[in-house]
N, CA, C and O atoms as CSV, one atom per row, in Angstrom:
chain,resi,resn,atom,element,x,y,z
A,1,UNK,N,N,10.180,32.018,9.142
A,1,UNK,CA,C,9.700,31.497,7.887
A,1,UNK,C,C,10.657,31.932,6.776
A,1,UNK,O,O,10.943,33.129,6.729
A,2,UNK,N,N,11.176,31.108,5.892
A,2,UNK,CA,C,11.959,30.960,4.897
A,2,UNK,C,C,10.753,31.280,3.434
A,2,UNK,O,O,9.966,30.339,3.333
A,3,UNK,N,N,10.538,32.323,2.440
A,3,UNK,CA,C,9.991,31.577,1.704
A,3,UNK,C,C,10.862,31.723,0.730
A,3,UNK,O,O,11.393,32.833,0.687
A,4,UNK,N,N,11.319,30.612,-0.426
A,4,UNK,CA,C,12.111,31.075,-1.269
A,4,UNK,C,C,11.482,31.075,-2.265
A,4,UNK,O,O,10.455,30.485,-2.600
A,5,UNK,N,N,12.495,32.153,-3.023
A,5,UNK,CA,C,12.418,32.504,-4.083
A,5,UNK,C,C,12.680,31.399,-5.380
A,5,UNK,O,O,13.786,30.869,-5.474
A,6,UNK,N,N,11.834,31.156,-6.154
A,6,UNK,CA,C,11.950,29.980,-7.344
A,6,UNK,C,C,13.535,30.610,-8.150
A,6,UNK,O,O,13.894,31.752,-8.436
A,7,UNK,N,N,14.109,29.440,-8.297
A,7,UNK,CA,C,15.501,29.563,-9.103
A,7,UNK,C,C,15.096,30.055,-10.522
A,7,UNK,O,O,14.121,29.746,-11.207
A,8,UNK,N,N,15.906,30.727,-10.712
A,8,UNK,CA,C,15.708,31.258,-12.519
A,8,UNK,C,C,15.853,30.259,-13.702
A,8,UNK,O,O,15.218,29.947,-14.709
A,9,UNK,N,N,17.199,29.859,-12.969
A,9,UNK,CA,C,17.382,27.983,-13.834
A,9,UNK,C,C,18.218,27.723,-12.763
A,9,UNK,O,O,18.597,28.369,-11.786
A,10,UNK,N,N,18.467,26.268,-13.333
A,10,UNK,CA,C,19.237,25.099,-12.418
A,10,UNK,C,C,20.767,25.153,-13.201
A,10,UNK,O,O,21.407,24.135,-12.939
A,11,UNK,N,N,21.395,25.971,-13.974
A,11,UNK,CA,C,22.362,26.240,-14.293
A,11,UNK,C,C,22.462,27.640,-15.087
A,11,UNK,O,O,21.616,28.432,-15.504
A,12,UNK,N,N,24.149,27.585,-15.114
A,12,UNK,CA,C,24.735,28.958,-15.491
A,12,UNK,C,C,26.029,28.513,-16.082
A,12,UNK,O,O,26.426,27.360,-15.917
A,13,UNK,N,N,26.627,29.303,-16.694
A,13,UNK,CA,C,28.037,29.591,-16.709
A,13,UNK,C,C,28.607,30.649,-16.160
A,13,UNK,O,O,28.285,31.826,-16.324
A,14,UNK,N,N,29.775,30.061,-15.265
A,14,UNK,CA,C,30.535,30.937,-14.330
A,14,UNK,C,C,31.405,32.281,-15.639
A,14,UNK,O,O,31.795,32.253,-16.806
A,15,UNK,N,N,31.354,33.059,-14.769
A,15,UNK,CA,C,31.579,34.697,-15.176
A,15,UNK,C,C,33.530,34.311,-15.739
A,15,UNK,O,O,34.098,34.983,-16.600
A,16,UNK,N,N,33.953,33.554,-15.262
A,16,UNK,CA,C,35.265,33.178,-15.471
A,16,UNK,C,C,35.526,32.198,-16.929
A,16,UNK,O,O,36.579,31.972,-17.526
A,17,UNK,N,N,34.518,31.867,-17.135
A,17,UNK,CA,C,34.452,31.143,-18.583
A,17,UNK,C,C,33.860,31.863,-19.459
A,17,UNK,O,O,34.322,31.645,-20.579
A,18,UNK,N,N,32.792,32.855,-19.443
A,18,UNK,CA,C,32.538,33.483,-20.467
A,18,UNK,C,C,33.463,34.168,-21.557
A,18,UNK,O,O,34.396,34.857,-21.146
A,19,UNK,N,N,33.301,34.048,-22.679
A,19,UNK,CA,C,33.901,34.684,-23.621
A,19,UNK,C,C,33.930,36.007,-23.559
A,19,UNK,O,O,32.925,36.710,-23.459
A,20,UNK,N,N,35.831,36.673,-23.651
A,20,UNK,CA,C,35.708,38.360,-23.789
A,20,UNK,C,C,34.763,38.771,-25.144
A,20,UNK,O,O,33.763,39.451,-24.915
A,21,UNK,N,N,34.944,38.526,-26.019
A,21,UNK,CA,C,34.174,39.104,-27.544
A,21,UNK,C,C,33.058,37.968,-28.029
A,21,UNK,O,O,33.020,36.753,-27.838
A,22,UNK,N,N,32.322,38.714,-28.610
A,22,UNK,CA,C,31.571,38.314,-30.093
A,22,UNK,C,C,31.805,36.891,-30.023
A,22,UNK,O,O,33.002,36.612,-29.954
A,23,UNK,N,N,30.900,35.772,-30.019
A,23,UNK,CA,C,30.997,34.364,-30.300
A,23,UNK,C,C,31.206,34.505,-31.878
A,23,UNK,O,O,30.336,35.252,-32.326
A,24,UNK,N,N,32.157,33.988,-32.967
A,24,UNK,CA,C,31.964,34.306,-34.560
A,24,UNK,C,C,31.297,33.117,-34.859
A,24,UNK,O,O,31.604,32.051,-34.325
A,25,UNK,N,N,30.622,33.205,-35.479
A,25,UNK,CA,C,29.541,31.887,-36.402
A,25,UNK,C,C,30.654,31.521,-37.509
A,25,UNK,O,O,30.399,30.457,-38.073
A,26,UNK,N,N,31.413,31.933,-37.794
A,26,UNK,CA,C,32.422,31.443,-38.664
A,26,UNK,C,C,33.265,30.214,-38.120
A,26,UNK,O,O,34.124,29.587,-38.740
A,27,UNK,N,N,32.835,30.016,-36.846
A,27,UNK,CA,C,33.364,28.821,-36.505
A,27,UNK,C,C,32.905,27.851,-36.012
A,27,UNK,O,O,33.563,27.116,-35.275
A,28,UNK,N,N,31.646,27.649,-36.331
A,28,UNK,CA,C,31.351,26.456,-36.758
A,28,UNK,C,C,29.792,26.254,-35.365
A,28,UNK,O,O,29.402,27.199,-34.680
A,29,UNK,N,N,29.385,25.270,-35.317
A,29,UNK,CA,C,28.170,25.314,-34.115
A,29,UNK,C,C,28.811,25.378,-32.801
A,29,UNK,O,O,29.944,25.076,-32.426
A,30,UNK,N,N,27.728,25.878,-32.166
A,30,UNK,CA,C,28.115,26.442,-30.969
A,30,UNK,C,C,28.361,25.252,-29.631
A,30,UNK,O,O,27.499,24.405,-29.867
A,31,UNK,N,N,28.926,24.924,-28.694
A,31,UNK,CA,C,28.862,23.985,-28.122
A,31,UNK,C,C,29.435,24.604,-26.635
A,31,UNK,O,O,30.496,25.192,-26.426
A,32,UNK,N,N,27.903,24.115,-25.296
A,32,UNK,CA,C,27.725,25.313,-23.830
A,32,UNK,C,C,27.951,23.999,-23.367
A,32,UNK,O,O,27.568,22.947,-23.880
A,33,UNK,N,N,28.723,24.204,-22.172
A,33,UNK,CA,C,28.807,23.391,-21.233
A,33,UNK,C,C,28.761,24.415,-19.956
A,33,UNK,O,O,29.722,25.108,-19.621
A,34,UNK,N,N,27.156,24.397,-19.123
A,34,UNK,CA,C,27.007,24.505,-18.169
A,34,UNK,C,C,27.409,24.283,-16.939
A,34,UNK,O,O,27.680,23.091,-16.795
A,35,UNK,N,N,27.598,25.028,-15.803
A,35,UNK,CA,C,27.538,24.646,-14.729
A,35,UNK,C,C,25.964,24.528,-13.213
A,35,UNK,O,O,25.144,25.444,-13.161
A,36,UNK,N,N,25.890,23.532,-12.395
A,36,UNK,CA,C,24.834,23.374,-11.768
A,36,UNK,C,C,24.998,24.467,-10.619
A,36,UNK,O,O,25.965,24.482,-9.857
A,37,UNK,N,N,23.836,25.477,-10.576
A,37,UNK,CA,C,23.714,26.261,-9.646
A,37,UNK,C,C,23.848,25.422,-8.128
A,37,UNK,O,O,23.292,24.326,-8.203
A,38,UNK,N,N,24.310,25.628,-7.108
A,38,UNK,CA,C,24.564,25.385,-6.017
A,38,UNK,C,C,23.119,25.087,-5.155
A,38,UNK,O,O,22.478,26.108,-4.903
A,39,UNK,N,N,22.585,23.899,-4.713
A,39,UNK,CA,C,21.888,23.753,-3.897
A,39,UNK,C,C,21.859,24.789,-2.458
A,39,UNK,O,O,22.737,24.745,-1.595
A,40,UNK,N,N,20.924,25.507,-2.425
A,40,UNK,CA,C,21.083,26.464,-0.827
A,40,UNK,C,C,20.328,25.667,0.093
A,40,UNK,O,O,20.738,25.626,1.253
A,41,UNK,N,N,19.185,24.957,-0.250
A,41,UNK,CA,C,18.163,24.390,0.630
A,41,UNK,C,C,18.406,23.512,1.516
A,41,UNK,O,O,17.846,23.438,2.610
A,42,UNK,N,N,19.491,22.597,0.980
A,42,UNK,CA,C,19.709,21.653,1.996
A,42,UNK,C,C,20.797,22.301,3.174
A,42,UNK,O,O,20.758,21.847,4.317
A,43,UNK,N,N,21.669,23.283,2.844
A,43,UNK,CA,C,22.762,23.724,4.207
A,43,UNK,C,C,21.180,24.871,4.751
A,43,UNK,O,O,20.998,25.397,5.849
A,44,UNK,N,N,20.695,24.901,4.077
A,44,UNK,CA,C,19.282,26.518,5.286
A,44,UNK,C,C,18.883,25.490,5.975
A,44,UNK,O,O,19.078,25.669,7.177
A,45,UNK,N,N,18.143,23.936,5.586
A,45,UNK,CA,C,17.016,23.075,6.858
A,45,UNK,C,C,18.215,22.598,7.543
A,45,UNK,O,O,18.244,22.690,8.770
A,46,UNK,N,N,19.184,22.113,6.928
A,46,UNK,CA,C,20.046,21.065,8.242
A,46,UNK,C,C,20.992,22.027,9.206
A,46,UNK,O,O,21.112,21.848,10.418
A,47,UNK,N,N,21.718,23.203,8.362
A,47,UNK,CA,C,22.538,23.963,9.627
A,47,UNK,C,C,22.435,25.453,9.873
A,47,UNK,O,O,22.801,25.950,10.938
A,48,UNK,N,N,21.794,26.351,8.601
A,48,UNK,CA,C,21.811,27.572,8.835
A,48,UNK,C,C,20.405,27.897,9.678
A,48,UNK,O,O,20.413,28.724,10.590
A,49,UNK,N,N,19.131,27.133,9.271
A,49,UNK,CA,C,17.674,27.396,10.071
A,49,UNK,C,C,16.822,26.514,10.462
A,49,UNK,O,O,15.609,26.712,10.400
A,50,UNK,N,N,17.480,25.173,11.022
A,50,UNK,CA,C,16.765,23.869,11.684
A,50,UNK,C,C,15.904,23.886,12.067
A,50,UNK,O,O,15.376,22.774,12.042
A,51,UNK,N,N,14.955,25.114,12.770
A,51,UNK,CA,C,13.738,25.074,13.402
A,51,UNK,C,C,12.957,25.989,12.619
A,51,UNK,O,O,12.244,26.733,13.294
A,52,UNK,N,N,12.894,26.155,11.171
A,52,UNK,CA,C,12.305,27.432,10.743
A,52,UNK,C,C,11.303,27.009,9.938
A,52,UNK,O,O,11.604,25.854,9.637
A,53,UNK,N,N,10.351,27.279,9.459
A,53,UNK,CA,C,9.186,26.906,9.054
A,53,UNK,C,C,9.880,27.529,7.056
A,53,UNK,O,O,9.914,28.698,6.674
A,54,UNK,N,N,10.327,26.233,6.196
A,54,UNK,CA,C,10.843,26.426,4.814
A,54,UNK,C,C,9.577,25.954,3.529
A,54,UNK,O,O,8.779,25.022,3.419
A,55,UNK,N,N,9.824,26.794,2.955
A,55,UNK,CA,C,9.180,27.186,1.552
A,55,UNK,C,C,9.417,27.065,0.881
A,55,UNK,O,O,9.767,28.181,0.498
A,56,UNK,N,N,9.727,25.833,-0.508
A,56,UNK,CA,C,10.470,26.435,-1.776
A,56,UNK,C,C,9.018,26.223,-2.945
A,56,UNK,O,O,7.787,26.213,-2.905
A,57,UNK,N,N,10.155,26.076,-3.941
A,57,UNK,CA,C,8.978,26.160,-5.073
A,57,UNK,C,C,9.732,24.902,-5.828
A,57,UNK,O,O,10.804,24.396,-5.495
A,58,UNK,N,N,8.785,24.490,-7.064
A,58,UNK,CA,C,9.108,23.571,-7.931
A,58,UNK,C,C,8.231,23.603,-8.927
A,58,UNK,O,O,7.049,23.324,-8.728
A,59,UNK,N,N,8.825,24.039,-10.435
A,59,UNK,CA,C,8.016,24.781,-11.397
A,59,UNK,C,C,8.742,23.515,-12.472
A,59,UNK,O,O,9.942,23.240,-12.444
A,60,UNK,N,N,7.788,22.887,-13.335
A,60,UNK,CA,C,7.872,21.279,-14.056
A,60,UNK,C,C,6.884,21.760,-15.175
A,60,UNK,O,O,5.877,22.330,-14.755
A,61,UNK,N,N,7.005,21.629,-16.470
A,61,UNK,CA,C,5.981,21.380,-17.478
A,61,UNK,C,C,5.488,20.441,-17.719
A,61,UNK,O,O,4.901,20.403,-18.801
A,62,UNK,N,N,5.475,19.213,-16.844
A,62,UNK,CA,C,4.898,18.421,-17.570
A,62,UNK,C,C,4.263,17.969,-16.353
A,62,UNK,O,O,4.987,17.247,-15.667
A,63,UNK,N,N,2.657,18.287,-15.724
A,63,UNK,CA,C,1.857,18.703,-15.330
A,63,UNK,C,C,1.663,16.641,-14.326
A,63,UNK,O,O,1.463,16.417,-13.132
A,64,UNK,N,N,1.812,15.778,-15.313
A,64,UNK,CA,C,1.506,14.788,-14.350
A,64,UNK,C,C,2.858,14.314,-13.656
A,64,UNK,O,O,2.970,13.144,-13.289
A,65,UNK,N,N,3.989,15.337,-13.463
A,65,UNK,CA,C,5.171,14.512,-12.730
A,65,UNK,C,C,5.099,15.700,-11.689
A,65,UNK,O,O,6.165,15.458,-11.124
A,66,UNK,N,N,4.733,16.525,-11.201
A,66,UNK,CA,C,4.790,17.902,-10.611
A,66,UNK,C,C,4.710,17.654,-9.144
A,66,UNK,O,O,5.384,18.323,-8.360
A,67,UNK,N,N,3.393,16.110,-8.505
A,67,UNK,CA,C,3.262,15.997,-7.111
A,67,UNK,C,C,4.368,15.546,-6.935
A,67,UNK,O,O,5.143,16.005,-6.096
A,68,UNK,N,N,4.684,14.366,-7.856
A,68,UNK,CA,C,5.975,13.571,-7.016
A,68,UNK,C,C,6.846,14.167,-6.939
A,68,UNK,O,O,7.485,14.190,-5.887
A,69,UNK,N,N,7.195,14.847,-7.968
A,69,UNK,CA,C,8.666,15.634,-8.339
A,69,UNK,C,C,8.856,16.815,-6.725
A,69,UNK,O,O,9.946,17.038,-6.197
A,70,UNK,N,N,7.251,17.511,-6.140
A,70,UNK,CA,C,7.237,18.236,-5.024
A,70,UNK,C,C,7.197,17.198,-3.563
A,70,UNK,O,O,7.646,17.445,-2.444
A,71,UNK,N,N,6.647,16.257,-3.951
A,71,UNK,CA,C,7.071,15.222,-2.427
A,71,UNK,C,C,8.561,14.736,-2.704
A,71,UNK,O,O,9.156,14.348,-1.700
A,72,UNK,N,N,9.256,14.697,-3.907
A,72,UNK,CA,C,10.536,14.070,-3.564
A,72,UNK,C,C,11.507,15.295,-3.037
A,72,UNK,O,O,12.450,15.217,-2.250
A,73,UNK,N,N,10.981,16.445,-3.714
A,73,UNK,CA,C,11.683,17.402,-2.763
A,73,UNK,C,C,11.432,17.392,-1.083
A,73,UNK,O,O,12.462,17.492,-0.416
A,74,UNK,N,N,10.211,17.286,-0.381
A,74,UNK,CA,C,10.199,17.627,0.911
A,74,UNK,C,C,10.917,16.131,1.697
A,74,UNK,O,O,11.270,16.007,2.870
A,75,UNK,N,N,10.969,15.078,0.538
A,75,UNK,CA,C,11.457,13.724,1.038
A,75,UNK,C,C,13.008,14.199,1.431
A,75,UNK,O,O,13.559,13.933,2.499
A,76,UNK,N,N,13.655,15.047,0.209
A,76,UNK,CA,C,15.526,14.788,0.262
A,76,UNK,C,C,15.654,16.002,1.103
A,76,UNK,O,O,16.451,15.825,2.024
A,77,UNK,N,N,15.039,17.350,1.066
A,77,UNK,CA,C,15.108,18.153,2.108
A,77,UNK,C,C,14.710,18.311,3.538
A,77,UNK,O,O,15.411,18.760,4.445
A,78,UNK,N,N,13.494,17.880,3.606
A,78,UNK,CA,C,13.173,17.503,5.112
A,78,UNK,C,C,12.565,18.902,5.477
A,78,UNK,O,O,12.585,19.296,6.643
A,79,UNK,N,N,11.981,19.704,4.380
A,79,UNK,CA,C,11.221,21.191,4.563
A,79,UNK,C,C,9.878,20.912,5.039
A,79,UNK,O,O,9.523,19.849,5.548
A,80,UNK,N,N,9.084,22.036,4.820
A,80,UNK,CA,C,7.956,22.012,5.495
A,80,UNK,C,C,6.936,22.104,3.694
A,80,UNK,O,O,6.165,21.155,3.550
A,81,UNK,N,N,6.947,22.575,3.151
A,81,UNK,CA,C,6.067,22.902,2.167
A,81,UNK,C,C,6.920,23.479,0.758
A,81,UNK,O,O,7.811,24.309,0.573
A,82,UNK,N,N,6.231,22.680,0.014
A,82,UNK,CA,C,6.792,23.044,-1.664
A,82,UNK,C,C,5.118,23.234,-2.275
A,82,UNK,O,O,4.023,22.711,-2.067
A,83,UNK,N,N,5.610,24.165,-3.023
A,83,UNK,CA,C,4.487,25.616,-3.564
A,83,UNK,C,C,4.759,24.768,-5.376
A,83,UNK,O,O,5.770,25.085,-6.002
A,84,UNK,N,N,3.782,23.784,-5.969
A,84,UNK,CA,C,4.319,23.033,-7.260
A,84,UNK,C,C,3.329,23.917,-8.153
A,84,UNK,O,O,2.179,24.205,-7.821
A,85,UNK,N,N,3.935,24.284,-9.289
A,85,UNK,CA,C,3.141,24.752,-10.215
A,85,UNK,C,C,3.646,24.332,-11.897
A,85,UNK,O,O,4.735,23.766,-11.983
A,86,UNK,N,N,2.975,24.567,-13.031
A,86,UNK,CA,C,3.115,24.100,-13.930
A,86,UNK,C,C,3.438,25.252,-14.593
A,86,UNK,O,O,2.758,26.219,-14.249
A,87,UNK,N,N,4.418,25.491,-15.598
A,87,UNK,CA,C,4.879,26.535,-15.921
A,87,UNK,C,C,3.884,27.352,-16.925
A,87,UNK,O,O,4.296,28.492,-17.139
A,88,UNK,N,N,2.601,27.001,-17.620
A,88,UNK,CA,C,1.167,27.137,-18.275
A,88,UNK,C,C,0.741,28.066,-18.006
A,88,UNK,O,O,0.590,29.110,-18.641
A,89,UNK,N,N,0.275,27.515,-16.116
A,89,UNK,CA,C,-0.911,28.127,-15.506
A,89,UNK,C,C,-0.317,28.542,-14.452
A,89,UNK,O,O,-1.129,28.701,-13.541
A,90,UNK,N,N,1.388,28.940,-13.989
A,90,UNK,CA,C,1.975,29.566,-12.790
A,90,UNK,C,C,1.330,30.869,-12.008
A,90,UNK,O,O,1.491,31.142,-10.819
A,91,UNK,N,N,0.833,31.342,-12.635
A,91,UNK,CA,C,0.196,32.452,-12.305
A,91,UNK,C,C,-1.365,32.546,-12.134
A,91,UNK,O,O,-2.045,33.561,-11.978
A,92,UNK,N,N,-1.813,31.060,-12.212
A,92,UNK,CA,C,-3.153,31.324,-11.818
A,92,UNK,C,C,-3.784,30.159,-10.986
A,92,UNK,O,O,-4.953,30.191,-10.602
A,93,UNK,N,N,-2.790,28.970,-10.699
A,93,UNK,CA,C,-3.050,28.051,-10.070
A,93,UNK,C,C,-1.489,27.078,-9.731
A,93,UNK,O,O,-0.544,26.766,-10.456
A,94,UNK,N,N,-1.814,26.816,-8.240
A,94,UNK,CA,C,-0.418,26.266,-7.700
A,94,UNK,C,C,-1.187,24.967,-6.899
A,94,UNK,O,O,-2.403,24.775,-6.903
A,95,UNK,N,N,-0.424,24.338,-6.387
A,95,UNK,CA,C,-0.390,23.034,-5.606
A,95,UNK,C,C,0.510,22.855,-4.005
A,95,UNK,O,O,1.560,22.247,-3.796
A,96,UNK,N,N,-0.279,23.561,-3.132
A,96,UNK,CA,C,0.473,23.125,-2.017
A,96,UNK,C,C,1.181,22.163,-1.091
A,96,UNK,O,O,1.040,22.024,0.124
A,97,UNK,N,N,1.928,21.568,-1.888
A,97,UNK,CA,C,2.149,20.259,-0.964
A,97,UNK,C,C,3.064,20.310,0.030
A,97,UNK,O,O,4.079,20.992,0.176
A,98,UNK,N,N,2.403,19.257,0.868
A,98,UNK,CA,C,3.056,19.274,2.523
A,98,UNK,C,C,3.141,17.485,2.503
A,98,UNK,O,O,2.662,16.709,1.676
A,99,UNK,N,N,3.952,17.198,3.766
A,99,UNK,CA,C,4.050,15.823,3.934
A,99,UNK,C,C,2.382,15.280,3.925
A,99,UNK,O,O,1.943,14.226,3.464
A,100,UNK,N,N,1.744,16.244,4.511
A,100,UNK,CA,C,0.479,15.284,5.141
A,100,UNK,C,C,-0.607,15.616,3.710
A,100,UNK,O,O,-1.313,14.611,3.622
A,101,UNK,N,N,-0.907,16.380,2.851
A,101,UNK,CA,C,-1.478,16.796,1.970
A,101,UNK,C,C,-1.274,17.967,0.619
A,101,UNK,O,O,-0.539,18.951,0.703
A,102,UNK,N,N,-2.123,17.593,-0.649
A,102,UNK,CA,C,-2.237,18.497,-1.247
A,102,UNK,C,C,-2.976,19.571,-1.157
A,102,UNK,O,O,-4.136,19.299,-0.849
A,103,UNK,N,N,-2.724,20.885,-1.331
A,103,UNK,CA,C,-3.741,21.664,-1.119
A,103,UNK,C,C,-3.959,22.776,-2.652
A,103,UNK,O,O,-3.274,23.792,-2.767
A,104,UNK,N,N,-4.859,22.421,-3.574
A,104,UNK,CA,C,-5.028,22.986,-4.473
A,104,UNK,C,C,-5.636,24.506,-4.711
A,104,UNK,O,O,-6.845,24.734,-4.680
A,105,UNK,N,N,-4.545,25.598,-4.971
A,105,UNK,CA,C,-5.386,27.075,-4.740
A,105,UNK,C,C,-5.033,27.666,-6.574
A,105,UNK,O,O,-4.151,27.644,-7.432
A,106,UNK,N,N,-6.368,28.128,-6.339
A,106,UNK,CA,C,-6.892,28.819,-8.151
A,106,UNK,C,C,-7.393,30.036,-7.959
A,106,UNK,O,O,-8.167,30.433,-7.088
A,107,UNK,N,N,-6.926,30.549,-8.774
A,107,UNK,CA,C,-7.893,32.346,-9.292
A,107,UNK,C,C,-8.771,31.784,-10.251
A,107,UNK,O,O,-8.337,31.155,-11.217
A,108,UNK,N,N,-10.791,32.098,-9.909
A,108,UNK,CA,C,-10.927,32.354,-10.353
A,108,UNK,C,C,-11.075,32.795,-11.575
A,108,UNK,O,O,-9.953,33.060,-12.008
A,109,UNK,N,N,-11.908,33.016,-12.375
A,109,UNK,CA,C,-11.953,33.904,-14.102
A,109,UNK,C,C,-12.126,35.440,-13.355
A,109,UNK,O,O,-11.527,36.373,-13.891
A,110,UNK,N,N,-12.778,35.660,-12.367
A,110,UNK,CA,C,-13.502,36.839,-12.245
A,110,UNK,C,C,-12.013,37.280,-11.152
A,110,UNK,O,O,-11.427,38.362,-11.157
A,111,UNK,N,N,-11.812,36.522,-10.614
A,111,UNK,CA,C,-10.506,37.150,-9.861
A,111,UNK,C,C,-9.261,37.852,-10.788
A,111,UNK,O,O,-8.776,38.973,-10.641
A,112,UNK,N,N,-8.887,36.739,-11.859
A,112,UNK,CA,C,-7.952,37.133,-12.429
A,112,UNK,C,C,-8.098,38.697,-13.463
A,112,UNK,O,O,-7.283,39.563,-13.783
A,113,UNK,N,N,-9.727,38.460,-13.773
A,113,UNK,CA,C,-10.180,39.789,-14.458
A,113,UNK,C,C,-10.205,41.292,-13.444
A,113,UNK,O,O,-10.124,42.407,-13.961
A,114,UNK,N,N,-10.312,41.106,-12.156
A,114,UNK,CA,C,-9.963,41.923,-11.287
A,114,UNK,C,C,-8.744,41.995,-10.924
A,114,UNK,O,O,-8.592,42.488,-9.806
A,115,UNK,N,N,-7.537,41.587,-11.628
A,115,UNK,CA,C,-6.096,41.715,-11.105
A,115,UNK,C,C,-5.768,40.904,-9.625
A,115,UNK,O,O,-4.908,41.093,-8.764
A,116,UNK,N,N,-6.480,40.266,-9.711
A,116,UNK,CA,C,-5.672,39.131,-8.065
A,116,UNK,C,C,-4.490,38.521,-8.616
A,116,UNK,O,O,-4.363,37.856,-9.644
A,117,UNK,N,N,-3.842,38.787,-7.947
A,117,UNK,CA,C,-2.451,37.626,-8.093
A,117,UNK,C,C,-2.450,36.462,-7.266
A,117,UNK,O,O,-2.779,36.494,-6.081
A,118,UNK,N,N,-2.009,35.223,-8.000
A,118,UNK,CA,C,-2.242,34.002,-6.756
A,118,UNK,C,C,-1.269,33.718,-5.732
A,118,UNK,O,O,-1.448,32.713,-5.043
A,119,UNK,N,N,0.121,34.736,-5.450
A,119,UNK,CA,C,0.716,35.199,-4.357
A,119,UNK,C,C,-0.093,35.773,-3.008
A,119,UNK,O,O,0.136,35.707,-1.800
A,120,UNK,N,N,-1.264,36.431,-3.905
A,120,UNK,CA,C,-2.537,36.627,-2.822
A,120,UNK,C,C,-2.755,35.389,-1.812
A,120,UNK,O,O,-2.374,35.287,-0.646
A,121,UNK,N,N,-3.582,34.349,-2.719
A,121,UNK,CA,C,-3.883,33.615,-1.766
A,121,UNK,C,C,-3.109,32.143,-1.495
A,121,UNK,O,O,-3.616,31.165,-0.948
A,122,UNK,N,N,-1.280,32.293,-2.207
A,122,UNK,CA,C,0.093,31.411,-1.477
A,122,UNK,C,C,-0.389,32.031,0.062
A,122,UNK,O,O,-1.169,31.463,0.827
A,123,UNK,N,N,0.251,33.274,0.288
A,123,UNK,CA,C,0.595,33.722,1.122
A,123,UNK,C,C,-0.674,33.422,2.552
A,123,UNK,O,O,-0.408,32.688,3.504
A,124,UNK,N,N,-1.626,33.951,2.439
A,124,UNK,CA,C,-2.662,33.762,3.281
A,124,UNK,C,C,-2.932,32.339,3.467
A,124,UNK,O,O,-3.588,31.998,4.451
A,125,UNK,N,N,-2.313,31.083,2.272
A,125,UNK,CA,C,-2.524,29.820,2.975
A,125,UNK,C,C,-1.824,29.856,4.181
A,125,UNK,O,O,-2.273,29.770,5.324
A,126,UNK,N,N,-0.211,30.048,3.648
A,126,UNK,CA,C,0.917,29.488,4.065
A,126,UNK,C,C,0.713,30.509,5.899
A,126,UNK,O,O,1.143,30.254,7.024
A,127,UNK,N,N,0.130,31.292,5.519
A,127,UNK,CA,C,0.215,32.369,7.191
A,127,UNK,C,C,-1.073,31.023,8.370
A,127,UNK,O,O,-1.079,30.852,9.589
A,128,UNK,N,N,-1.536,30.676,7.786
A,128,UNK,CA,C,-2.479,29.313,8.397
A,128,UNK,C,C,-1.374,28.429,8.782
A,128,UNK,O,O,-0.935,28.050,9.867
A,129,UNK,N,N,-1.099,28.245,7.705
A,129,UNK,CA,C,0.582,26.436,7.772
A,129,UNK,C,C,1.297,27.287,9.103
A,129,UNK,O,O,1.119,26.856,10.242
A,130,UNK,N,N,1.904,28.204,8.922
A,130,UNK,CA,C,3.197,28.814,9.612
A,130,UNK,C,C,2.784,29.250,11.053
A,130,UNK,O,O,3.596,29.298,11.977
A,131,UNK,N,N,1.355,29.589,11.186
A,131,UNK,CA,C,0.718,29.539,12.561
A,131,UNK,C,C,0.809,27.941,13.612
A,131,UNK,O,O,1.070,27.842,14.811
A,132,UNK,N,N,0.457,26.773,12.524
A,132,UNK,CA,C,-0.075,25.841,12.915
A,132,UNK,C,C,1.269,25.411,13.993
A,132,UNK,O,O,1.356,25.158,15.194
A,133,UNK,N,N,2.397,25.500,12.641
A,133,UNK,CA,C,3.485,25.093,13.020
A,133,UNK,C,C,4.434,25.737,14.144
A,133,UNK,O,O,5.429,25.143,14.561
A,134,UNK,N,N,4.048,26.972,14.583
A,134,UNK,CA,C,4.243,27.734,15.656
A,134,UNK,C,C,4.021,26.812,17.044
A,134,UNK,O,O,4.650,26.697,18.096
A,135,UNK,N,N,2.495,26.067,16.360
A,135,UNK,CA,C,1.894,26.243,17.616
A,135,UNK,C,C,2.543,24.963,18.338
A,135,UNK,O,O,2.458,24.717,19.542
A,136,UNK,N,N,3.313,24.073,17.213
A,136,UNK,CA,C,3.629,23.181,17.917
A,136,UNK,C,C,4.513,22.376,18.804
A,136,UNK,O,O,4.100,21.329,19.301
C-alpha cells in the first residue's frame, strides 16, 4: 500500500533560480515564474509498483468540482483510491472515491470535541479497501 502524502503545491521555483539577496522594491513589481512540481504517481502505478494497492489525495476549494476533479484522477492514473477533500472542512470531513463508489467519512461535533482526527477513520476505511483488494 502506497499512501501518499498530499503535495504542498503543484509548483516551486528551482533552488538554481532563486535570487542570492534581498528582492529591492525599488524596482518596480515583482514578476514569479514558476516551475511544475514533477508528477510521481504516474511512474509509482505504471513501473515502480504495478500491483500495489495506491492512495493519493486531491484537496480543491471549490467544493462542487472535487468528485470529478478525484475520478479524473483515478481515470489518468489508473490508482486504486483518491482521499477528495475541500480545503474548509480538510480536517473534519473527506470523500473516498474509488472507481466503483463514493464513500463519505465525517467527525462528528462530539468527536472533534474529543480530539479525533479524521486520519482516524481514512485509515481504518482504507485497511477494509486494502484487505478487499488483497483478496483478489
Amino acid at each position: 500500500m502506497f499512501y501518499l502524502a498530499a503535495a504542498v503545491s503543484d509548483f516551486y521555483i528551482p533552488a538554481s533560480e532563486m535570487p542570492e539577496h534581498k528582492i529591492q522594491s525599488t524596482d518596480g513589481p515583482l514578476q514569479i515564474t514558476m516551475k511544475m512540481v514533477p508528477k510521481m504517481l504516474s511512474p509509482l502505478v505504471k513501473e515502480w509498483a504495478p500491483q500495489a494497492f495506491v492512495i493519493s489525495f486531491k484537496l480543491e476549494t471549490d467544493p462542487s468540482i472535487l468528485v470529478s476533479k478525484a475520478r479524473q484522477a483515478l481515470e489518468k492514473y489508473h490508482h486504486q483510491v483518491v482521499i477528495a477533500n475541500v480545503l474548509d472542512s480538510r480536517r473534519t470531513s473527506v470523500i473516498v472515491v474509488t472507481k466503483e463508489s463514493e464513500t463519505q467519512l465525517s467527525l462528528s461535533e462530539d468527536e472533534v470535541a474529543r480530539g479525533v482526527e479524521i486520519e482516524e477513520k481514512i485509515v481504518s476505511h482504507l485497511e477494509s479497501r486494502h484487505t478487499a483488494f488483497m483478496e483478489k
